[in-house]
C-alpha positions as CSV (number, residue, x, y, z in Angstrom):
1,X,16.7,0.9,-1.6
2,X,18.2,4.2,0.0
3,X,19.6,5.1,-3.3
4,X,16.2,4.7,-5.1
5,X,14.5,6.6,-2.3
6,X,16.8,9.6,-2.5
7,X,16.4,9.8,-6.6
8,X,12.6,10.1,-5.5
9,X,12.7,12.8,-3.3
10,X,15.1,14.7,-5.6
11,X,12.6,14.4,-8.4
12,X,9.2,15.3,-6.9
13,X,9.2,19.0,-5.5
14,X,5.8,19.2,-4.6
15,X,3.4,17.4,-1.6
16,X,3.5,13.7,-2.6
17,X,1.8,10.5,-2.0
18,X,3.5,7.5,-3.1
19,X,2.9,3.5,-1.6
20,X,6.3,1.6,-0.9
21,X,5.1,-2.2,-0.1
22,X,8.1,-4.2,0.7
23,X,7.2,-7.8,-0.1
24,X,8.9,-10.9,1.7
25,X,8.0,-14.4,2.4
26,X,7.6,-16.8,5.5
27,X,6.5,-20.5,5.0
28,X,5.0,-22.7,7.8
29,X,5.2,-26.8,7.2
30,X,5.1,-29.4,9.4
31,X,4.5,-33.7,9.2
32,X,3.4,-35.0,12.4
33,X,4.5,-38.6,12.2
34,X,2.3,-40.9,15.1
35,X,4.1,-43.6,17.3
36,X,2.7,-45.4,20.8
37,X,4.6,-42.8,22.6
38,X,4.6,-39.4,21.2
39,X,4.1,-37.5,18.3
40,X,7.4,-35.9,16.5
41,X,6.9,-32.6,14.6
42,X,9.4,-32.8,11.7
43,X,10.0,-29.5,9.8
44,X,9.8,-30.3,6.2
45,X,10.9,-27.6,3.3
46,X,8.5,-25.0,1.4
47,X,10.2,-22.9,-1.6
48,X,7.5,-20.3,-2.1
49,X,8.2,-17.4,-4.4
50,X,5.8,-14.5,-4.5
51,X,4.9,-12.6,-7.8
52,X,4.0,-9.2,-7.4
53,X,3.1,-6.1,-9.7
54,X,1.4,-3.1,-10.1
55,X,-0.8,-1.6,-12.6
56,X,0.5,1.3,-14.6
57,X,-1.2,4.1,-15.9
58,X,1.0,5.2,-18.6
59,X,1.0,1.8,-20.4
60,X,-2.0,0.4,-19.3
61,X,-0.3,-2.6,-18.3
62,X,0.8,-4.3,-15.1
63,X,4.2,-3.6,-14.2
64,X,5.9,-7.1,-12.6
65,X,8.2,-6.1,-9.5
66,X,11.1,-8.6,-8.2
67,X,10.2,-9.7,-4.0
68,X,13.7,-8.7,-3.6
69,X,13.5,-5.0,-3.4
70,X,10.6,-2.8,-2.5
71,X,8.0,-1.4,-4.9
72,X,8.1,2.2,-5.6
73,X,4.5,3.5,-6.6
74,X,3.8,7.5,-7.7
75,X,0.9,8.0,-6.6
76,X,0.8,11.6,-8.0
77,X,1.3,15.9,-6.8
78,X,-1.5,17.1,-4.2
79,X,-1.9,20.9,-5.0
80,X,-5.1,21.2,-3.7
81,X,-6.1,20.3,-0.3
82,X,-9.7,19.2,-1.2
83,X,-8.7,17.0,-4.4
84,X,-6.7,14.0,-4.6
85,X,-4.4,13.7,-7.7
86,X,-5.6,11.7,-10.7
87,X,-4.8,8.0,-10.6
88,X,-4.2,7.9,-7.2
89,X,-5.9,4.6,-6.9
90,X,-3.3,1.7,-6.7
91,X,-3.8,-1.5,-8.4
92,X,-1.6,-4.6,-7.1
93,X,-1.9,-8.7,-8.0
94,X,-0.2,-10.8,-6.0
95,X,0.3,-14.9,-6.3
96,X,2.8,-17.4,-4.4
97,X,4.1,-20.4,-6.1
98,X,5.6,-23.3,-4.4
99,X,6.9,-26.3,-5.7
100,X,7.4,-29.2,-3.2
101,X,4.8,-31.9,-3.9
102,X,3.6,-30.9,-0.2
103,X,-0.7,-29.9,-1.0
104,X,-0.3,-25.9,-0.3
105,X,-2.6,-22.7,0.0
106,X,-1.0,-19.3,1.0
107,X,-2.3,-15.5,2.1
108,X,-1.2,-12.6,2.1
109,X,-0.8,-10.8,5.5
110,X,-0.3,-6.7,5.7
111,X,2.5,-6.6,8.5
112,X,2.9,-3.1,9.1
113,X,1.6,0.8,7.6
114,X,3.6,3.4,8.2
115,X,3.3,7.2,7.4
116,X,6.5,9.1,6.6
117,X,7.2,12.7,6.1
118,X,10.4,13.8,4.8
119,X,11.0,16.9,2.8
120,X,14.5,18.6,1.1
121,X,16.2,18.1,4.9
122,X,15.0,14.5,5.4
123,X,12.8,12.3,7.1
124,X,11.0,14.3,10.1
125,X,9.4,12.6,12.9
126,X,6.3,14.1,13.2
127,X,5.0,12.4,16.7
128,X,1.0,13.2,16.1
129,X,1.0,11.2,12.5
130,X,0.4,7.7,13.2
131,X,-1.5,5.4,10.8
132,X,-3.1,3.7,13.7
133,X,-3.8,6.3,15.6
134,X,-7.0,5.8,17.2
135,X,-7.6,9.9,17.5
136,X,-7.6,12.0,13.9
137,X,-7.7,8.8,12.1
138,X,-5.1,8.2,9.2
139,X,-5.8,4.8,8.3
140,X,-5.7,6.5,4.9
141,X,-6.4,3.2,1.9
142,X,-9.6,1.5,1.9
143,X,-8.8,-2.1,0.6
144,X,-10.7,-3.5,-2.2
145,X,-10.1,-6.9,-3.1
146,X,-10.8,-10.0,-5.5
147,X,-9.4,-13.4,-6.9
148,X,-9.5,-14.8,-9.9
149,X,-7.6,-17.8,-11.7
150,X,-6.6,-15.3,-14.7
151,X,-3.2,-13.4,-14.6
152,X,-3.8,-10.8,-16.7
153,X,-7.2,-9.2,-15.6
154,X,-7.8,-5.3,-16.2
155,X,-8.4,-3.6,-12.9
156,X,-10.0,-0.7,-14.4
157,X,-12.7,-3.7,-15.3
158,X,-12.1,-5.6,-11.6
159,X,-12.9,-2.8,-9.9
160,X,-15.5,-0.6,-12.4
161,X,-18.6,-1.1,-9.9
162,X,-17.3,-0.3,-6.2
163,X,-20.6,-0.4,-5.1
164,X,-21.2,-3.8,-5.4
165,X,-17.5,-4.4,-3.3
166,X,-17.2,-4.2,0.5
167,X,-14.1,-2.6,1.5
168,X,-12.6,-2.6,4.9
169,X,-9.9,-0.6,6.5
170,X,-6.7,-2.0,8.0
171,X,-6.7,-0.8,12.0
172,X,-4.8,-3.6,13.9
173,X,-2.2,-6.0,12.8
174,X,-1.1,-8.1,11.4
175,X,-4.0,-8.4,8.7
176,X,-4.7,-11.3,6.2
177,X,-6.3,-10.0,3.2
178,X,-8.3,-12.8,2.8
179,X,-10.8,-14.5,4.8
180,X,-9.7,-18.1,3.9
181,X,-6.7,-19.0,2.2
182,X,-6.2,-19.2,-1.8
183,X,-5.1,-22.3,-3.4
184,X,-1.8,-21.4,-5.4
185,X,-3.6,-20.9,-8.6
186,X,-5.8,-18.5,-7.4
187,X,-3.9,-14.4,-8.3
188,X,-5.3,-11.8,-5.5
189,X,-6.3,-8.4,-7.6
190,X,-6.1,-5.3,-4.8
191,X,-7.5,-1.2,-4.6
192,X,-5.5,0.5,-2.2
193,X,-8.4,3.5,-2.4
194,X,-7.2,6.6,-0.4
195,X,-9.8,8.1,1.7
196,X,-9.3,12.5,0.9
197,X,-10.5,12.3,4.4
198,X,-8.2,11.0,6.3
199,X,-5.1,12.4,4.2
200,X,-6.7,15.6,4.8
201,X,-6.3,14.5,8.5
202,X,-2.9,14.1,8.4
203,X,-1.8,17.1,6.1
204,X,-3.1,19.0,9.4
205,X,-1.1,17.6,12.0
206,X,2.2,18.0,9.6
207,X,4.1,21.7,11.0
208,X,3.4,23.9,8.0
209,X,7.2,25.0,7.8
210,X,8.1,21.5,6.8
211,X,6.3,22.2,3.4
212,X,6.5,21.0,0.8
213,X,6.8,17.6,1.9
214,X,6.9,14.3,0.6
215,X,3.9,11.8,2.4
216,X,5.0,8.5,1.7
217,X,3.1,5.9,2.1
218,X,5.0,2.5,3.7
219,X,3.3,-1.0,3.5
220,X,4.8,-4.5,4.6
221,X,3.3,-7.3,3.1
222,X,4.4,-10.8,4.4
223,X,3.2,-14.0,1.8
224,X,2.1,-16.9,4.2
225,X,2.4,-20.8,2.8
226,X,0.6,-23.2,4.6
227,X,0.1,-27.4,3.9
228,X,-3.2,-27.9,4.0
229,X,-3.6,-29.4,7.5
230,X,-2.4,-26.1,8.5
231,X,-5.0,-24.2,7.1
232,X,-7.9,-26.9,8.2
């Protein structure tokens, strides 16, 4: 991971924003087995695995990514302070499997956002860029998101009419991206839309001498199987 890191940064000379979502898995499973006297939780097993990929521009295609490392998005060169770059819009489908005979569903929770700046000399710490930050808000990426059965939809198609979407903002955590939980059929297609606003808000609280910098762009998403008492 730090070596893929570092071969970014050497490559990309100019103001970046890129998306690094780190994707791991947590289970939850329980049988509650009923005597006269008390009841006895007994942990059983879950072996989810998560399938994750991105869309890619250049081949029009989604791009599958192992859970096992983080994914590594370019999200494009900002020259101009007003403009976001082309094809700054990121396109992510997500689905857990699990295969106990145990009656499943499973969600997706956003764990963590975090803004880094790093430049030629490294990471800085920048103490004013927060993605939470209730002042000069940097809660950059409107979410956008839909379900569907299919595992191969076009998200140019998904998400053509924005207009008949609601998207909401990520401000506290943790965060389920859906309302109710999917059955493990069901593949979650997602925008991560960035708002020119409130990267414009953070370009202003980075010291200009650390230019040109790299804003990266970290998300933790955490894939959460639950039997389906759990969920009731």
């Amino acid at each position: 991971m730090k070596e893929k890191k570092r071969n970014i940064v050497r490559t990309i000379w100019l103001m970046v924003l890129s998306l690094v979502a780190s994707a791991s898995l947590t289970y939850a499973w329980h049988i509650s087995i009923y005597n006269f006297a008390q009841t006895h939780n007994v942990p059983g097993e879950l072996t989810p695995e998560i399938s994750l990929a991105h869309y890619n521009y250049t081949t029009s295609s989604w791009q599958n990514s192992t859970s096992a490392e983080p994914l590594s998005i370019y999200l494009g060169k900002m020259t101009n302070i007003a403009q976001l770059p082309a094809n700054s819009n990121t396109y992510l489908k997500i689905r857990i499997n699990e295969t106990s005979d145990a009656q499943t569903k499973y969600n997706v929770i956003v764990n963590n956002i975090e803004t880094v700046i790093s430049n030629i000399d490294g990471v800085h710490a920048v103490t004013s860029v927060d993605y939470f930050a209730a002042e000069n808000a940097q809660n950059v990426f409107d979410f956008y998101v839909y379900t569907s059965t299919s595992d191969n939809l076009n998200p140019l198609t998904v998400f053509a009419n924005l207009q008949t979407m609601t998207p909401f903002k990520i401000t506290t955590l943790p965060h389920a991206l859906l309302s109710n939980s999917a059955t493990l059929d069901t593949w979650i297609y997602i925008l991560l839309k960035p708002d020119i606003a409130k990267v414009q808000n953070i370009i202003r609280l980075v010291p200009i001498q650390l230019s040109p910098y790299n804003m990266v762009f970290r998300m933790s998403l955490n894939g959460e199987v639950k039997t389906l008492d759990e969920n009731a």
